[in-house]
Every structure is written in structure tokens, then in C-alpha cells.
N, C-alpha and C positions, 0 to 999 in steps of 0.2 A: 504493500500500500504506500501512495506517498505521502513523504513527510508531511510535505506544504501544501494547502487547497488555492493556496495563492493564484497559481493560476487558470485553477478554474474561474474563479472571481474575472480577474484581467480579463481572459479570454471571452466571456459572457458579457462586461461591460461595451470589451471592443466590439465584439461583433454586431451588439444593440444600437450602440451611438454610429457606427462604419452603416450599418443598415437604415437606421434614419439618415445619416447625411447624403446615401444611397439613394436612396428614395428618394429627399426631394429634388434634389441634383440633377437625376436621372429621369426625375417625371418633368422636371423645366425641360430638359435639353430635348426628350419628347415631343413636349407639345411643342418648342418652338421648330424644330426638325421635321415635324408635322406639315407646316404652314410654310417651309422655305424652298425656294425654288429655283435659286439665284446660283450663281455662277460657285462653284468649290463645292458644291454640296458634299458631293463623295469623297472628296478630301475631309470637311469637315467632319464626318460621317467615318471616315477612319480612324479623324484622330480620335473621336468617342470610344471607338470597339478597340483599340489599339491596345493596350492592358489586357485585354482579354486573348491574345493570342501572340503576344511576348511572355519570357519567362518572368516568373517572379522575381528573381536576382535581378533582372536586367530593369525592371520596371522599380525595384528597390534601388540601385545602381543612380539609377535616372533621379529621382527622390532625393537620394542624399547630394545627388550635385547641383539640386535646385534647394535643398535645404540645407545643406554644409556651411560651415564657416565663409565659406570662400564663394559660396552661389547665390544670385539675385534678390533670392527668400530671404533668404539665410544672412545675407549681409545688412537687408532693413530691419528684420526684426532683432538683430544684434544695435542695431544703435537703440531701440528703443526699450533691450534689455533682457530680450526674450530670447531662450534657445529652445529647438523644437527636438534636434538629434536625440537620440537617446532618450526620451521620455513618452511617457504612454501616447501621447498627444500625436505623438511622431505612429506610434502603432493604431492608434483612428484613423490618422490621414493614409497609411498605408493599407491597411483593409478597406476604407472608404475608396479608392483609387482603385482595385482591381476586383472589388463587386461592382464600380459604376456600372461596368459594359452591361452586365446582366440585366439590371434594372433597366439599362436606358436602351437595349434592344427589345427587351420582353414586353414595355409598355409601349414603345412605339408601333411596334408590330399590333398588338393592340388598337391601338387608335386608329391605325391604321386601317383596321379592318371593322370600322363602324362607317355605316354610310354615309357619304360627305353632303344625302342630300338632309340630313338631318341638322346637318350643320347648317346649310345653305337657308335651311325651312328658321330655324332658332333667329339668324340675323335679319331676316326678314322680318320676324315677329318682333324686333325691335332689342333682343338679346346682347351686351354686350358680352366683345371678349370672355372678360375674365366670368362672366355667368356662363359662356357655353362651356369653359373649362369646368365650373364646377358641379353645373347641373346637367352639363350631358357629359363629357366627355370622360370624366371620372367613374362615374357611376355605369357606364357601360363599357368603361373597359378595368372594372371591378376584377372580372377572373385574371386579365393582365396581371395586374396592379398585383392580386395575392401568390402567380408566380413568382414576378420578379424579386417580389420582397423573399419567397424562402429561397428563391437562388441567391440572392445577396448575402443572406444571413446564414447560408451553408459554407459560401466563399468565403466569408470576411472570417467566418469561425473557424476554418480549415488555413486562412494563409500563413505561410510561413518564412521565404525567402525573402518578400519586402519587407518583412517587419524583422528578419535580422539584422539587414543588413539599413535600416536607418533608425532602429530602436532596439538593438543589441539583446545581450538573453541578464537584467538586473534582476535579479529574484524579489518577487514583491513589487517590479515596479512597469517593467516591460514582457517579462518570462510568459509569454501563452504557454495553453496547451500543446502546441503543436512543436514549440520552440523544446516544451520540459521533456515532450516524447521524443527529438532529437540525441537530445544531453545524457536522455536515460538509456535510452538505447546505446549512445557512444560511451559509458561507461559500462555497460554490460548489464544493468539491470533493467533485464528485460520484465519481469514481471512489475514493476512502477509502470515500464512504457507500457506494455499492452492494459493494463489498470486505467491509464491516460485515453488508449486507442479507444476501450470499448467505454468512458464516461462519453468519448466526443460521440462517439455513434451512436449512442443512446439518448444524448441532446438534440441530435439532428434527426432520428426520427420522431422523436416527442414532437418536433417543432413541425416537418412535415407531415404527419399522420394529425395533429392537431388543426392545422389550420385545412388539410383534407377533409375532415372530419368539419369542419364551419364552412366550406364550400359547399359541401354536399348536403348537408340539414337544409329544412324549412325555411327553419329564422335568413341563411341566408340569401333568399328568394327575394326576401327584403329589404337589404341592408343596402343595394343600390338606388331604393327609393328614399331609405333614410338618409343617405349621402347628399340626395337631390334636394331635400326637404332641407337640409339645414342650411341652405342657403337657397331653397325657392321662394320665390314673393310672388306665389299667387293662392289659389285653394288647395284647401290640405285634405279635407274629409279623413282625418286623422281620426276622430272619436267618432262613436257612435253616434252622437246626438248629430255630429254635422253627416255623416253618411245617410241618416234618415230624410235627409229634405229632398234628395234625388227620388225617390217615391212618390213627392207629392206631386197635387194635382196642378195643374200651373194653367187651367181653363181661364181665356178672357185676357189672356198675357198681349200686351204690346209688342211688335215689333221691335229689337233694339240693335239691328243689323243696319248698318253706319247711318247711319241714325244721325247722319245730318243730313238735309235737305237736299236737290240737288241746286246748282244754283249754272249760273252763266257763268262763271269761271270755273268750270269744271271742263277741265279740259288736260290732253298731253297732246307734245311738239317732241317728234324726236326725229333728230338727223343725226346719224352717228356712220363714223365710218370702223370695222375695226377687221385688221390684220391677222391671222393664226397661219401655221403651215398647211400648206393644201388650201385655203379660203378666205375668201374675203368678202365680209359685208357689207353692202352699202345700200342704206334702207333713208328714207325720209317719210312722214307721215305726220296726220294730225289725226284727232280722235276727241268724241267729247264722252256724254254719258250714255248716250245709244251702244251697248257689248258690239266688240271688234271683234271676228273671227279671221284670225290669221291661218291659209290654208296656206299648205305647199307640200311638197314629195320628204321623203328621207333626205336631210341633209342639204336642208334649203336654206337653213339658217332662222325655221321658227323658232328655236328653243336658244340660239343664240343668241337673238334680239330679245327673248323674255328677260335673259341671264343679265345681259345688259342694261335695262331699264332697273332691275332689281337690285343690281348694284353686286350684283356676284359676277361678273367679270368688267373689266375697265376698257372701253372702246378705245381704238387706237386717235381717234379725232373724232368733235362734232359736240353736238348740244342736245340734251333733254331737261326739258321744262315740264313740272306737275302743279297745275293750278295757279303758274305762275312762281313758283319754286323752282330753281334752277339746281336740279340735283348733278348734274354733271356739263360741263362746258371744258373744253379741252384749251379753249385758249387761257379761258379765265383761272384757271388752275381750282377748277372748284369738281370735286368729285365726292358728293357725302356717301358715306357709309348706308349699308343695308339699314341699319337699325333704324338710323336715322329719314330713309325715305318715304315712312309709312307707306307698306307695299304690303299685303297681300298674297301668299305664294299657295296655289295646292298643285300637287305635285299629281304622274301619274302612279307613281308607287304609295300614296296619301303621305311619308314621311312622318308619318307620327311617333313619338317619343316612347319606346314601349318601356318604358319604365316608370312614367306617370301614367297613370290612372287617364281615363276618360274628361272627368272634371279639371283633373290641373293641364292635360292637353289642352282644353280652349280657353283654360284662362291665363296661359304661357304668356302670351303678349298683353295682357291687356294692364293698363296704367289705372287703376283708380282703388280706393279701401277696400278691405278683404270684406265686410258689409256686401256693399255694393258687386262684387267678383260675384259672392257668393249667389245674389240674388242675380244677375245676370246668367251665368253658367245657368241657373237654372228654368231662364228664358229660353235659352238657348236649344238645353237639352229637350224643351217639348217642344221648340220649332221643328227641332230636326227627327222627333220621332225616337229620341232616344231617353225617356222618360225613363228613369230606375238604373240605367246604365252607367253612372256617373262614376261608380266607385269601382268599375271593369277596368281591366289594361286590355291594351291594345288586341293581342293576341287572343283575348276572350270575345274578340265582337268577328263578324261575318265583313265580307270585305264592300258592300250596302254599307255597314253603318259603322265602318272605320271611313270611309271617302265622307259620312255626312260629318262623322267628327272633325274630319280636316277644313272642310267647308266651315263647319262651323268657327274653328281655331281661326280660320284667316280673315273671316268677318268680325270675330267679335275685339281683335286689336285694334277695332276703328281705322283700316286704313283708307286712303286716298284713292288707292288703286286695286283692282284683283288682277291676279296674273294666274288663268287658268290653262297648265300646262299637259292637254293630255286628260281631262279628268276623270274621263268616262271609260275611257280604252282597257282599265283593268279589268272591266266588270261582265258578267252575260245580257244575254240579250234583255230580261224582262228587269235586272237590275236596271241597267244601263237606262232603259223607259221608263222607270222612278224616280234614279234621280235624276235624271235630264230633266224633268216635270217639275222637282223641286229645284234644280240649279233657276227656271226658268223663274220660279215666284219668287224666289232668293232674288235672283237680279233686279226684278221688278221694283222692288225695297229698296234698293240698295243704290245711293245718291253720287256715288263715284265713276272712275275711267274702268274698264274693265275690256280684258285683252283676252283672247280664247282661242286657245292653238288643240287646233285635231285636224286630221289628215280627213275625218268624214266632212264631203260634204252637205250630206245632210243635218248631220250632229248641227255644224255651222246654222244652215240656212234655220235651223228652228230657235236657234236660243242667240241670232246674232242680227242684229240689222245691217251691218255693214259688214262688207268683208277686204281682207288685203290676201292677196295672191303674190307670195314667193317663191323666187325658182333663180339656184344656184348663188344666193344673198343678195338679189334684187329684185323690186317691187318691178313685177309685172302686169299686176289690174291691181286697182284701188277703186269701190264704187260701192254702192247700193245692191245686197246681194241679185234683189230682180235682175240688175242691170248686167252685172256679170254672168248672173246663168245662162238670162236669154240670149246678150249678146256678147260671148267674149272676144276681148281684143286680137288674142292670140292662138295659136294653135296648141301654145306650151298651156297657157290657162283653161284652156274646154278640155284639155288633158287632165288636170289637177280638179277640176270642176267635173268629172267623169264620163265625160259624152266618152260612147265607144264607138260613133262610127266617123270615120273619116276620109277625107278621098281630095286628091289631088285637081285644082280646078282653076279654069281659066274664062274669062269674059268671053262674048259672043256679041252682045251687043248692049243697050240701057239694061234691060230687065231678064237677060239672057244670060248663063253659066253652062259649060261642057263640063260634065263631072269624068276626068280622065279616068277613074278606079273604080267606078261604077258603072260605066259606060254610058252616060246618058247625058240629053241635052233638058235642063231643069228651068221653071219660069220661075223669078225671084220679084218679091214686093220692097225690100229694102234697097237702099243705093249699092252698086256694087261698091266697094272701098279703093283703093289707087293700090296695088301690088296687090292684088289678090293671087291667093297660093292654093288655101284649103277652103274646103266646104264639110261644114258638119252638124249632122243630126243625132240629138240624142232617143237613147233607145225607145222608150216612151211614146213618143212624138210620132211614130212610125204608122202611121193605120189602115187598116184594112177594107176600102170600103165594098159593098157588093156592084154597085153599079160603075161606069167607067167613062163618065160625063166630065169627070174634072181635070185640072191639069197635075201635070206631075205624077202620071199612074201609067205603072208598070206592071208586064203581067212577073210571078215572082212563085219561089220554089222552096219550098224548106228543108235543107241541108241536115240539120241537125236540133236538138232542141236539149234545154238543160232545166228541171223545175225543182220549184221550191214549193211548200203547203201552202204560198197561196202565191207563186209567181210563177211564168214560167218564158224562160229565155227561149228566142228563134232567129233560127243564124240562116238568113234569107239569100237565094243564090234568083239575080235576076236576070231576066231575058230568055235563057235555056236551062234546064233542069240541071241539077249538078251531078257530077262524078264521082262526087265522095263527103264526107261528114265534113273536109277543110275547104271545101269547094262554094266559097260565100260571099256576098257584099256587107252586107247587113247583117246589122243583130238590133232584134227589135224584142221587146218585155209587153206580154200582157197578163192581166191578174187570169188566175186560173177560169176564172166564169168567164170569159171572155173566151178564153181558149177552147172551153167545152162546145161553145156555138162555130169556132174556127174548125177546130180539126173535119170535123164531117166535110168541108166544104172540099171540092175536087180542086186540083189543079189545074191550069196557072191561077194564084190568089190576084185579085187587084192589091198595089201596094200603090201607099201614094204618100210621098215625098212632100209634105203642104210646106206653100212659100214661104209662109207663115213663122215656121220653127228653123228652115232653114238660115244655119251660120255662118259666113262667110269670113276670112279670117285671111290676115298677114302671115308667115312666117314666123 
């Protein structure tokens, strides 16, 4: 047995204070490693891990010529009186120094793998920094957080090379464990060392089977919401009594969805230009309180231009103006923060917090006494249908009434603007018809700019009055959606606008067009345009009539057909009968009772081309 316990003491102190200055060291250099993107990273980024895959000696070595009489350290805090060598002090900063790496890969890696649109959704709701550090960032990367700490606190307890060689073996004053199973070994008394061996192994499974053992419990299921809680500022429904008000009945409630008026200065101006690899944006536009739907293909640059306005990424030039707020101007050097633009964000994944509850999800952003929060939230929650639900997290609701949660979160921060990214796309068909029903009476309410990006245009045409057409980061129609359906400018926008049929076409005379890909000569009621290219009708518009008195009627042949329980597609070959299922001009939709009175009818059908619907279009 050994004489002295001395240094199990030491060794326990060290490894305690080397693991706290581990910890917080290592979760700073984290979060800011997180957030950087600038030029050395991976330099910087080595010299972090660089302790951790040099020897001990050499990283102790290192140590003592920054902390010696003669090194940098070592020379200032000698004027001021202070020697670090050879005292315990010396054996913290040495353990502290080759547990960092542990700590500050294990939580970075972490953070790193929490969704960044959670972050994105927090600055928008108005979140500063230092709150998404503490109430999200922390709290969900909790399992991180309690690796790295027992990796640190395994390493700091086990080192031994750095802490010889710049805090030497003083009995009582620097001698670890690891230092006394050296000494005892090198004099032959190997029953003290192995006495030493199996105390340290016995600590370090206590340490990890314990804090194993709190990972894996109930209690800790919740200790990332108590994290959040003790520096959240909004509703807690901590007790029972406050969990009971999500129950009640909240019949005859007000409206309290932005809930200011709408007025004439309700308006956005956005010109912005901005630069990435592979693309470039360049977008101009105005908007008031009538919902924008912004359409366009993959990779048009909608979600770009959202990112933008929201203040999650910084345009390379240009100006946006909100209600006369100038939230970003590239000359004027003025670029405000998310938090600060009162914006609005639902995402297509909802983005919601799963570690607060329902209740403190929509009351994340909101500015006013926890009174007031509480009674709100609980507007809220019977606006959107989710009455009793308050005290659910996330993962306990259906993916219906986590998007109404989100909706709900991004109205009730009162902002200025909604930026509705996708919102419907997650959902199925008869969700997706609910809530589009309630997005529609939400907007209704709702006295701000409001931007709605989805690739349907139908989604568009029901919940937006106006629409912008992007294709490839430039506005290609801007109008009244009427105006774009019926007449689109281009052949890229009846594309994005979903017409399927299209045909290559040239003038003839005033009110005359040759359709070269459908082969026909068609009578048109519109002006023909100055470079006419394409001509196109959407499926719809295509009709059948019995008699053959009109213009624009071909006899026609059905190819192919593809239905749905109440639609059914016909892919129309005209002039002579086709040769095969891809042998077509047309493709034309009618509801299936339409089709039942169709199909009997013998061939050639009349088809007829009305002037009417005919588009005429540029390149």
C-alpha cells in the first residue's frame, strides 16, 4: 500500500480544475470555430488539435520554454513575482493543454451537427448571439458536451510526460498518480505501482459509468431543457398550475397575429446584387401587403433572395428597404443583423426547437411580460388548432401541427415581414389542403410584406396575389398572377408557370401563326409580339368540341393516356393516327366525367386550339 495519499489528492484536484478550464476553453474555441470561415481556418484548427497528436514530452518540452525563466511567460510573470515551473499551477496548465483537443473536437463536432436552420430560424426571431449559445446551442449539443468532459477528465487524470517535465515529481506538491506509478515502478515496488494503477482505473470508471448512467436515465431527457430554461425569457409551463391553462377554452379570443394595422407604408424595395461560386443574383423588386409568391425551378435563386432579405446571408451590392427601414445598403455600410430586422422565417423542415416544448416555441421571439407571453401563447395555441398541446415537444406533435407551430412562432414575434420558405412541401396531400386554408386566413390578418416561395404553381396562384418569376437569379415576369398565367412573357416562365404544350412558331400574317411542331396554320385574337419564337397552350384549355364550325379545329388521335381518381391526362397525336404511345403533339387534362362522355366517341376527335388561350411568347 502507499505511504502517501498525496497524490491521489493532486491528481483529483488536477484533473477537476485541467477539466473545467477544458471545458470552457474548449466550448469558446467551439463555438467560435463554428461560425469562422475566413482565411487559416485549418491552420487554426490544427493548432487546437495539435496536443493531441504530439507526445507528451514534446508538448511539456514546448510548456516549459514558454514558461521557463528565460520564455515570454515566464519572463512577465517573473517581474511581477510569480513562478509557474515546478508548482501545481504548472501541472493544471499542463493537463488543461492536452485535454483541450478532446473537449474542443468532441463539442465542435457537436455543434456541428445541429441544424444550422435552427440557428438561422432563432436570429430571425430576434435571438441574440450569446442567447442562441445558451439556449440552443448548448442544450443540444448536451451528449457532446458530456463526452468531451469525460474525455478530458480521463486525459488530464492519466497525463504524465507534460506535467514532468514542467512540474517535476515534489511529493505533496506536484507528484500525481501517474508521476508516483513511475517512481514506484522504477524502484521496484511494484505492488505501491499496481495499488496506484488499479485506484486510477477505478476512478475513471466511476467517472464514466456514472455520468453513462445520467445520460441514459429519464431525468436526463430533461436537463437540456433545464439548460434552456435558465436563461430562457419566455414561457416556462414549469408547474402544474401554468401547464393547466393550455387546456382551457380560449372561445371568442381576438386575433393577435401582427396585430398592427396594415397601413401605406407597408411596403419592401429590394435591389440587391450578390456573388457565390457557380451564381449570381440579380433581383430588383417592390412589394406591398398583397402575399408575393416567388416561383422558379431548383436553383433559381428563391431561397437565396429569402436568405438575403432575412439577413442570413450578406448581398455582395445593392439596397433593401422595410417600411422605410433601411436594413441593408451596400454603399451606406448599413447591414442590420437578423434579430434586429423583425423578419419572420418558416422554414420547409418547420425548424422548430425540439427541446422547448410547444409553448416556449412560439413564445421564443416574442418581446413583452411573461403575463402577457402567457396569455398570448394561449391565443395562439386555439388559433392554430392546437389547444392542450402546449406543454408537447416537438417530436410528440404530427408534422400538420409542428408547421402550425412554426407559423405560429413566426407571427407571434410581431414581425414586419413573413418569409414563407417552402411551407407546405413537407406535408401530404389533405395536410397540405388544411393548412394552405389556414396559411390563407392567417395572411388575411396579418398587416405586413409577406414573400412565399414554392415551386407549385398552384400553391402560388391560391394564397398569393402577385407573383415574381425567377430563372437562373433573374426576374423574368413580375405581375399580377392573372396576368402571368394567361399571358406569359416568356417561354422560360409558361415553363415555371407549367403549361406543357409547346411548339415552335412563326407569323403568317396580322392575326395568322404557323405552328412548326404541331403542324398547323392557327387564327390568333391577340397582337402577334415583335420576335415571336413559341406558341403555347396549357393542358386545360384544350377542348373537344362535337361539331367543326369553328376555327382552330383539328381532327386528332389519342396516343396515350395517364389518370388520376379524378383526372385524366391525353397525349393527343394530330392530323394522322399515331404509331406508338410517344407519337404526340399534345397533352391535354380533362376531369374524369368528362372523359367518360369522351372515350365512346370514334375517331378523329375534333380538337380545337381556341384563340383565346393561345400564348404567344419570345425566346
Amino acid at each position: 500500500m502507499p505511504d502517501d495519499l498525496n497524490p491521489l489528492w493532486i491528481s483529483l484536484k488536477t484533473a477537476f480544475a485541467a477539466t473545467l478550464l477544458a471545458g470552457i476553453f474548449g466550448i469558446a474555441a467551439a463555438r467560435w470555430m463554428m461560425g469562422y470561415r475566413g482565411r487559416g481556418r485549418g491552420w487554426i484548427d490544427g493548432i487546437f488539435t495539435l496536443p493531441l497528436v504530439l507526445p507528451p514530452t514534446v508538448v511539456g518540452f514546448l510548456l516549459l520554454l514558454l514558461m521557463g525563466k528565460n520564455g515570454p511567460l515566464g519572463q512577465l510573470l517573473d517581474q511581477l513575482g510569480v513562478s509557474l515551473i515546478f508548482t501545481w499551477m504548472a501541472v493544471v496548465i499542463a493537463a488543461t493543454v492536452v485535454a483541450f483537443p478532446l473537449m474542443y473536437r468532441t463539442v465542435l463536432s457537436a455543434f456541428e451537427q445541429i441544424d444550422p436552420t435552427l440557428v438561422s430560424s432563432a436570429r430571425t426571431l430576434g435571438a441574440s448571439e450569446w442567447r442562441i449559445f445558451w439556449q440552443l446551442l448548448l442544450p443540444l449539443a448536451y451528449p457532446g458536451l458530456l463526452a468531451g468532459t469525460i474525455l478530458a477528465f480521463a486525459r488530464a487524470l492519466g497525463e504524465f510526460g507534460a506535467t514532468l517535465m514542467v512540474g517535476g515529481s515534489i511529493p505533496g506538491v506536484t507528484q500525481t498518480m501517474p508521476i508516483a506509478i513511475f517512481f514506484a515502478a522504477e524502484a521496484g515496488r511494484m505492488g505501491v505501482a499496481l495499488t496506484w494503477v488499479l485506484l486510477m482505473v477505478g476512478i475513471s470508471l466511476v467517472v464514466i459509468a456514472g455520468l453513462n448512467r445520467r445520460q441514459g436515465s429519464p431525468a436526463s431527457a430533461v436537463l437540456p431543457a433545464q439548460l434552456a430554461r435558465q436563461f430562457f425569457n419566455g414561457v416556462y409551463f414549469d408547474r402544474p398550475q401554468d401547464r393547466l391553462f393550455t387546456s382551457l377554452p380560449a372561445a371568442g379570443v381576438a386575433w393577435v397575429a401582427p396585430i398592427f394595422p396594415p397601413t401605406a407604408s407597408t411596403n419592401l424595395r429590394v435591389a440587391i446584387e450578390h456573388q457565390i461560386p457557380g451564381f449570381g443574383l440579380k433581383i430588383g423588386f417592390k412589394t406591398g401587403r398583397a402575399p408575393l409568391g416567388i416561383l422558379g425551378a431548383s436553383g433559381s435563386g428563391k431561397t437565396m433572395t429569402l436568405r438575403c432579405i432575412a439577413g442570413l446571408e450578406t448581398p455582395s451590392r445593392g439596397q433593401i428597404v422595410l417600411n422605410g427601414r433601411v436594413l441593408f445598403d451596400s454603399e451606406q455600410g448599413i447591414n442590420r443583423p437578423s434579430r434586429d430586422r423583425r423578419v419572420g422565417l418558416v422554414l420547409q423542415n418547420y425548424a422548430l426547437f425540439p427541446h422547448l416544448t410547444v409553448a416556449q416555441n412560439i413564445a421564443f421571439g416574442m418581446q413583452a411580460p411573461k403575463a402577457q407571453r402567457v396569455k398570448a401563447v394561449l391565443i395562439y395555441l386555439e388559433q392554430m388548432g392546437l389547444t392542450g398541446l402546449g406543454d408537447r415537444y416537438p417530436r410528440q406533435l404530427s408534422g400538420g401541427q409542428q408547421q402550425r407551430v412554426a407559423l405560429a412562432r413566426a407571427i407571434a414575434s410581431q414581425p414586419d415581414m413573413l418569409l414563407l420558405d417552402e411551407p407546405l412541401s413537407a406535408l401530404d396531400t389533405y395536410l397540405r389542403a388544411h393548412i394552405e386554408k389556414l396559411l390563407i386566413e392567417t395572411l388575411g390578418h396579418y398587416g405586413g410584406v409577406t414573400l412565399f416561395i414554392t415551386h407549385k404553381l398552384e400553391e402560388a396562384y391560391r394564397i398569393c396575389t402577385d407573383l415574381l418569376v425567377l430563372s437562373q437569379g433573374r426576374i423574368v415576369a413580375n405581375g399580377t398572377k392573372e396576368d402571368i398565367f394567361t399571358r406569359p412573357p416568356s417561354y422560360e416562365v409558361a415553363k415555371v408557370t407549367e403549361c406543357k404544350n409547346f411548339s415552335l412558331a412563326r407569323p403568317i400574317n396580322g392575326n395568322h401563326i404557323e405552328s412548326l411542331d404541331w403542324g398547323c396554320r392557327l387564327e390568333v385574337i391577340d397582337p402577334i409580339p415583335p420576335g415571336l419564337t413559341y406558341l403555347g397552350i396549357r393542358a386545360h384549355h384544350i377542348r373537344f368540341p362535337r361539331g367543326g364550325d369553328q376555327v382552330n379545329i383539328f381532327p386528332g388521335w389519342v396516343a396515350a393516356r395517364s389518370e388520376t381518381q379524378h383526372r385524366v391526362s391525353l397525349f393527343i397525336k394530330l392530323h394522322s393516327p399515331p404509331t406508338d404511345a410517344h407519337d404526340y403533339h399534345l397533352q391535354a387534362e380533362v376531369y374524369r366525367e368528362k372523359w367518360e362522355l369522351l372515350q365512346s366517341r370514334p375517331f378523329p376527335w375534333n380538337v380545337r386550339l381556341d384563340p383565346v388561350h393561345l400564348m404567344m411568347m419570345a425566346s
